[in-house]
N, C-alpha and C positions, 0 to 999 in steps of 0.2 A: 776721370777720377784723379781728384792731386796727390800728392807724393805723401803727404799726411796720413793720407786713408787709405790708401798702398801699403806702407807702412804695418799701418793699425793692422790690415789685413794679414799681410806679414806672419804678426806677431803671432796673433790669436791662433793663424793655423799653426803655428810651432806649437805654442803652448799644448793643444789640443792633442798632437803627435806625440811631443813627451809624455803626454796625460797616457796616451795608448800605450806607450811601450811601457813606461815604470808597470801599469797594470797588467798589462802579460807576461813582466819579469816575474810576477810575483806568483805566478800560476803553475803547479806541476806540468810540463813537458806531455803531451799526449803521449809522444813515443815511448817515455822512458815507465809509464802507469804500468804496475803489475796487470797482469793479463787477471779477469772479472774470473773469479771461483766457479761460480756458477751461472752459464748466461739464461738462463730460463732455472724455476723453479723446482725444484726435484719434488714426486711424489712424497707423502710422510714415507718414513721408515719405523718400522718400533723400535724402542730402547728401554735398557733397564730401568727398570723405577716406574716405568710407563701402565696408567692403569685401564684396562680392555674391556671391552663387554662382548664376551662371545652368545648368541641368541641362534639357539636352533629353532628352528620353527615346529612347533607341535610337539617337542619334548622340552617341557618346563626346567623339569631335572638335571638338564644338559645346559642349561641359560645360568650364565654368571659373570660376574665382573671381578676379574683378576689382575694383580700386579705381578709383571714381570720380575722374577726373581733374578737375585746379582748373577746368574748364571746363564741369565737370558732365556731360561724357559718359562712355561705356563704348566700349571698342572691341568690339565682336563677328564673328567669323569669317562671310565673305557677306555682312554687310551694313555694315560697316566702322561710322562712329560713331554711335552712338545716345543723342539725350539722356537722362540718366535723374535728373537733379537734380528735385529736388520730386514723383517720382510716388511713390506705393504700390507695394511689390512685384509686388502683383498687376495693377498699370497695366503695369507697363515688361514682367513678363510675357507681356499681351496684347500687347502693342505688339512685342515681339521676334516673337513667333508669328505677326503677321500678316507682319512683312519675312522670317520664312523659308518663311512658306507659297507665295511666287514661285518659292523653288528648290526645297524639300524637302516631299513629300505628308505631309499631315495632322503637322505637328510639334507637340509637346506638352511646355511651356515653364514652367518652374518658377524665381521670382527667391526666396533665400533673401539675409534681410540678414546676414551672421555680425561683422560689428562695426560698429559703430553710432559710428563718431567722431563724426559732426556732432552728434549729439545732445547729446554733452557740452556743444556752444556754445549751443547752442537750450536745454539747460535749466541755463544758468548765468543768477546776478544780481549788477550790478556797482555800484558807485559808485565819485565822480568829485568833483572839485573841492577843496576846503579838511577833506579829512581827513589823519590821519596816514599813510594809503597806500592810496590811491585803487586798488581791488581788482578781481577778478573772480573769483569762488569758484561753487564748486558749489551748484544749490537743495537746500536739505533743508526739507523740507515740515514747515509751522510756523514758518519762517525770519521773523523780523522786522525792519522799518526798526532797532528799539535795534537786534537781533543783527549787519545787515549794519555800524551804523554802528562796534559794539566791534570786528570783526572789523578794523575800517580804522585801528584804534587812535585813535578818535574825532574829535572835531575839532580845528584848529587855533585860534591865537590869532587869526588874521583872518576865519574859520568867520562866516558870515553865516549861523547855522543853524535860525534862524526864517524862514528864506525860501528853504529847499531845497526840493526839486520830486522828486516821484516820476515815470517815464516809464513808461506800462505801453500795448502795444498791447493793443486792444480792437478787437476783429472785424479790419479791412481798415485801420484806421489808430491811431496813436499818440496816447493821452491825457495830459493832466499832470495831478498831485495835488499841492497843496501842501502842506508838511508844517513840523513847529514840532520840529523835534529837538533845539533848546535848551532847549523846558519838559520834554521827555523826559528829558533828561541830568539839568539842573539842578532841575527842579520834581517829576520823577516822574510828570508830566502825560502822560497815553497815551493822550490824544483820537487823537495821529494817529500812532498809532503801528503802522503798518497792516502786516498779513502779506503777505511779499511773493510772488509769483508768476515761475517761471521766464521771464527775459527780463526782466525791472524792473532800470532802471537811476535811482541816486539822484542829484542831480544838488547840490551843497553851493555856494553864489555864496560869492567873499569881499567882508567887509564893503566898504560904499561909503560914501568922504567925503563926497557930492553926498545922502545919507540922514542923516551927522551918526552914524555907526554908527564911524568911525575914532576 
């Protein structure tokens, strides 16, 4: 092989090299990814607003479709109110069937959810602070810090946006992530540019004199 196409060769694997890194610069960090909300999918739970179909079998009179009240109960016939905020269908199910098994022999109790309001609230993601409109939109899976932040029509001129905060509960309590969404915008920098998770709220501070950021 002559020195030409040695050369050539050279080149092209550099070029190729560079090509790989600019592109993994530009990619959030594995290690630094907020830890996933939920790694498998949780059963439903009921919530307020949420509308039910409780179906006894063989008593008609006892069959109906209720909307959970802001208190998170149901009212049911015999046993008047019954919380049913946070269970499984098949929770408040059981739990009906044993308060009608005092009045009525061997009852057989079916909870169907037929519209799932609360869920909408449960898998929404918001931000807050020094954007152009501080939002609360629906998750679409693959949603990102950039996407929630263009969706807010970005940030402001007092946008403190190297020192915004990701909130994402994690098991039984709420974590924070810090996040750099002005090398995002401005640099293309997508260390932290993290996908976000139903219930992630973005939190944007405005700049501060007492930082020298005015």
């Amino acid at each position: 092989m002559d020195s030409n196409k040695i050369t050539a060769l050279k080149t092209t694997i550099l070029v190729l090299l560079v090509s790989m890194l600019t592109a993994c610069a530009g990619m959030p960090e594995g290690g630094n990814n907020p830890p996933v909300a939920m790694a498998e999918p949780e059963d439903y739970r009921i919530g307020v607003g949420d509308t039910i179909s409780v179906h006894v079998w063989r008593n008609p009179e006892l069959t109906r479709s209720i909307v959970v009240r802001p208190d998170g109960n149901i009212s049911m016939p015999l046993m008047g109110d019954v919380d049913a905020e946070g269970m499984r269908p098949e929770e408040l199910a059981d739990e009906i069937t044993v308060g009608l098994s005092e009045l009525i022999r061997n009852p057989e109790v079916t909870v169907v959810v037929d519209s799932p309001v609360s869920a909408e609230y449960r898998n929404r993601v918001r931000i807050t602070g020094q954007v152009g409109q501080p939002i609360s939109v629906p998750y679409r899976q693959g949603m990102t810090v950039l996407d929630l932040v263009l969706e807010a029509g970005g940030l402001t001129p007092f946008a403190a946006g190297d020192r915004a905060v990701m909130h994402r509960q994690t098991g039984d309590e709420y974590k924070s992530f810090d996040l750099d969404v002005e090398a995002i915008l401005e640099d293309g920098n997508m260390r932290t540019n993290y996908t976000v998770q139903p219930g992630d709220v973005v939190s944007v501070p405005r700049k501060s004199l007492l930082r020298g950021e005015l």
